[in-house]
C-alpha positions as CSV (number, residue, x, y, z in Angstrom):
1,X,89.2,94.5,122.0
2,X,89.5,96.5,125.1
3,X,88.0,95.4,128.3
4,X,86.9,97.7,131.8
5,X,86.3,94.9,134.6
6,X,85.9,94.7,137.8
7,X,87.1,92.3,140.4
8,X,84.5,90.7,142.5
9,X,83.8,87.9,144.8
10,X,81.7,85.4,143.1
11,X,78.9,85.0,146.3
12,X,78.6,88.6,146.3
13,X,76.7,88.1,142.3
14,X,75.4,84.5,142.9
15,X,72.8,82.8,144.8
16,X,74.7,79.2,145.1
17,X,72.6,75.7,146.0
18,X,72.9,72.3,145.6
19,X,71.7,70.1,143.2
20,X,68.6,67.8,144.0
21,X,69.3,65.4,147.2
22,X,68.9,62.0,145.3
23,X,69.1,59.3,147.7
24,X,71.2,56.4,145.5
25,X,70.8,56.9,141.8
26,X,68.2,58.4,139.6
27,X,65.4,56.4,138.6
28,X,63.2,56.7,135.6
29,X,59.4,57.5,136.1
30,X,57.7,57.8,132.8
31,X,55.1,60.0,134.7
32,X,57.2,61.2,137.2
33,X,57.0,65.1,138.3
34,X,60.5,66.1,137.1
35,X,63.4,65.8,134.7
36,X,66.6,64.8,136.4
37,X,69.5,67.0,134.9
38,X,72.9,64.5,134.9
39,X,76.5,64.9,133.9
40,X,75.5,62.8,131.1
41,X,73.4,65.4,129.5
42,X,75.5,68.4,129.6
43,X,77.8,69.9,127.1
44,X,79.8,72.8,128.0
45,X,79.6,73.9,123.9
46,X,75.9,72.7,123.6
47,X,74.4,73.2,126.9
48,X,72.0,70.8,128.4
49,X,70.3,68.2,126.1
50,X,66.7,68.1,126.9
51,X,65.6,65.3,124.9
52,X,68.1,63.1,127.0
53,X,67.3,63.8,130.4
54,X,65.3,61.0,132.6
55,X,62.0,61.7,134.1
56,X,62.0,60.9,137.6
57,X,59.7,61.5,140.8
58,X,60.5,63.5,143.3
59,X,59.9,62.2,146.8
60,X,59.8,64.3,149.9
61,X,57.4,67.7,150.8
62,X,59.8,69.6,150.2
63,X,59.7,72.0,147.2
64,X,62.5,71.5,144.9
65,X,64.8,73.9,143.6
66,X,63.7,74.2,140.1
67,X,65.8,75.2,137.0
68,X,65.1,78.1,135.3
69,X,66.2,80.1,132.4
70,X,69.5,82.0,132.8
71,X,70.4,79.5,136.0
72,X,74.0,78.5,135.7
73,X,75.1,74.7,136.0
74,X,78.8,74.1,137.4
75,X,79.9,70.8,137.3
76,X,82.1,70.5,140.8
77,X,83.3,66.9,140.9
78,X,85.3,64.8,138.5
79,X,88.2,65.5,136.3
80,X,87.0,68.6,134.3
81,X,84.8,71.8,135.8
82,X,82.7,73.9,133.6
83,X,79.6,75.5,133.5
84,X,76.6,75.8,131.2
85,X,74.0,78.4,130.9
86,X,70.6,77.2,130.7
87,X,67.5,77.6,128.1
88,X,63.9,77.5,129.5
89,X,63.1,74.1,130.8
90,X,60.6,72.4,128.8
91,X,59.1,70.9,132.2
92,X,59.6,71.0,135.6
93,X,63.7,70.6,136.1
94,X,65.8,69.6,139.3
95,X,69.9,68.8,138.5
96,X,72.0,66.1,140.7
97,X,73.9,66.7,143.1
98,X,76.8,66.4,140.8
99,X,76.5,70.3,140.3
100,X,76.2,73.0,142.1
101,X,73.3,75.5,141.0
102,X,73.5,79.2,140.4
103,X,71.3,81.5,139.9
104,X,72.7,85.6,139.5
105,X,71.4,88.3,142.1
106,X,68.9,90.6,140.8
107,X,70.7,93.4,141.8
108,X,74.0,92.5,139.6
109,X,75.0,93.6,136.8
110,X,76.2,90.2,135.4
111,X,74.9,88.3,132.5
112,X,74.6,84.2,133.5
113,X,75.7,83.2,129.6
114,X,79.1,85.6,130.1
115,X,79.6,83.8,133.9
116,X,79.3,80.5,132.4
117,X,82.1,81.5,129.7
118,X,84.4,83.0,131.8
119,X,84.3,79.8,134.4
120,X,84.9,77.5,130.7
121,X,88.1,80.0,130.2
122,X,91.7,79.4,130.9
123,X,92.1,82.2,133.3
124,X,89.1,80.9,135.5
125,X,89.9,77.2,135.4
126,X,93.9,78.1,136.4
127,X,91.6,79.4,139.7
128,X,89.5,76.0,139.8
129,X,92.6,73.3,139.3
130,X,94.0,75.3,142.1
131,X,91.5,75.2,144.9
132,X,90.3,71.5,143.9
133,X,90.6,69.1,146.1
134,X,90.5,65.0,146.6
135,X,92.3,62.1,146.3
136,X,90.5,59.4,143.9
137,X,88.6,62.4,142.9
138,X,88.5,66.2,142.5
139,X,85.8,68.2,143.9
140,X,85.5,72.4,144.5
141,X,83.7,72.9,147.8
142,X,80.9,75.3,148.0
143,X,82.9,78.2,150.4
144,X,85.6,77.6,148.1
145,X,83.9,78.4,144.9
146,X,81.6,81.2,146.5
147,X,85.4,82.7,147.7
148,X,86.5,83.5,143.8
149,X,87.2,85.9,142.1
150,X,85.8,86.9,138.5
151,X,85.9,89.6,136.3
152,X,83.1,91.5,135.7
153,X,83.2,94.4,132.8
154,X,80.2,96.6,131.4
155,X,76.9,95.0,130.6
156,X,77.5,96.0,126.6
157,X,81.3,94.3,126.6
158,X,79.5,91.0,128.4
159,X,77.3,91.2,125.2
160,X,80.1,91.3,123.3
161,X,82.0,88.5,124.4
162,X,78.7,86.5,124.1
163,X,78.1,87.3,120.9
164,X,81.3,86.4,119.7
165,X,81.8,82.9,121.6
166,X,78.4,82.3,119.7
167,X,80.0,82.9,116.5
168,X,82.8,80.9,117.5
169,X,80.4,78.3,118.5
170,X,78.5,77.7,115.1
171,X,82.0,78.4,113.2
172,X,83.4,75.3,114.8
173,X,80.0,73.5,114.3
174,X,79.8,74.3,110.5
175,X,83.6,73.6,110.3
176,X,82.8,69.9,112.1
177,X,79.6,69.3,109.6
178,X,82.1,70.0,106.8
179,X,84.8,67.9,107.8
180,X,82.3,64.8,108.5
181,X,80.8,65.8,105.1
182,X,84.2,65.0,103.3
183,X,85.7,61.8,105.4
184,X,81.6,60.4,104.0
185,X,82.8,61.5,100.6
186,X,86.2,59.9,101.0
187,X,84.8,56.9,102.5
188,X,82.2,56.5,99.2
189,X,84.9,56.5,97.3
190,X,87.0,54.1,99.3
191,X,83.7,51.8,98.6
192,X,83.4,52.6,95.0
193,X,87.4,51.5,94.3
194,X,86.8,48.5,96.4
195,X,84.0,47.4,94.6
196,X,85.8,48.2,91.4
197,X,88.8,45.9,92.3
198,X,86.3,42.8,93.1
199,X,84.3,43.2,90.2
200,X,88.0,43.0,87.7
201,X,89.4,39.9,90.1
């Protein structure tokens, strides 16, 4: 598969922000005004899982900077960075300040679900391990991150790739259902020879 891409400076494509401004750690609200999104809840294969995330309140006048569909999560702290593109929001969303928040320039040509794969790809992460920095713990800071450099090709090759990290995506799903299928099997029998053996002693 043959690729045309350009080179270009990831602020130039991205709107880049913070996540929410928690002060201390996130407390539950059953009738708070927002889900809190945490590391907890996000899978850089599955995305963010919604029926997971804490409702919280959100203090100050402030108007938050809410998720959205097509936003772009990158996780910037701790020993692994990825990314995941969002779904809608099922309610109002805010994420913590454990990621930073991206949201794609109208005006570019870039697809959010093909930004999000190429930050989870080797070439991308070389870049990331690279410019991390921290003692106890590694962090990318936000100049830093805005300073890199991705690849962007044609909107119909983006598609492309998409498509087929989908594929890949529901291959390695069905492959993991099937494997979990057979240690149950296995397992049954396991049971079945046991009982077999205590039922002739």
């Amino acid at each position: 598969m043959m690729f045309d891409a350009v080179p270009m400076v990831l602020g130039e494509l991205v709107s880049l922000k913070g996540g929410y401004p928690f002060r201390g750690s996130i407390e539950e609200s059953g009738d708070g005004n927002a889900l809190a999104v945490q590391m907890k809840d996000v899978d850089p294969d599955a995305g963010v899982n919604w029926p997971d995330v804490i409702r919280t309140q959100l203090a100050g006048r402030k108007q938050p900077d809410w998720l959205r569909a097509g936003d772009v999560l990158f996780v910037s702290k701790g020993a692994r960075f990825y990314a995941v593109c969002l779904d809608e929001p099922p309610s109002p969303s805010v994420c913590s300040p454990h990621f930073y928040h991206l949201q794609v320039k109208p005006q570019a040509a870039l697809l959010p679900a093909f930004l999000a794969w190429q930050f989870n790809q080797p070439p991308f992460q070389r870049q990331l391990q690279q410019a991390a920095e921290g003692s106890s713990q590694l962090s990318i800071r936000r100049p830093v991150l805005e300073s890199m450099l991705v690849s962007v090709p044609p909107l119909e090759q983006q598609r492309r790739v998409i498509a087929l990290a989908d594929l890949a995506r529901r291959e390695r799903n069905t492959l993991q259902q099937l494997i979990q299928n057979r240690e149950k099997q296995l397992q049954g029998l396991a049971e079945d020879i046991a009982r077999l053996a205590g039922s002739a002693s």
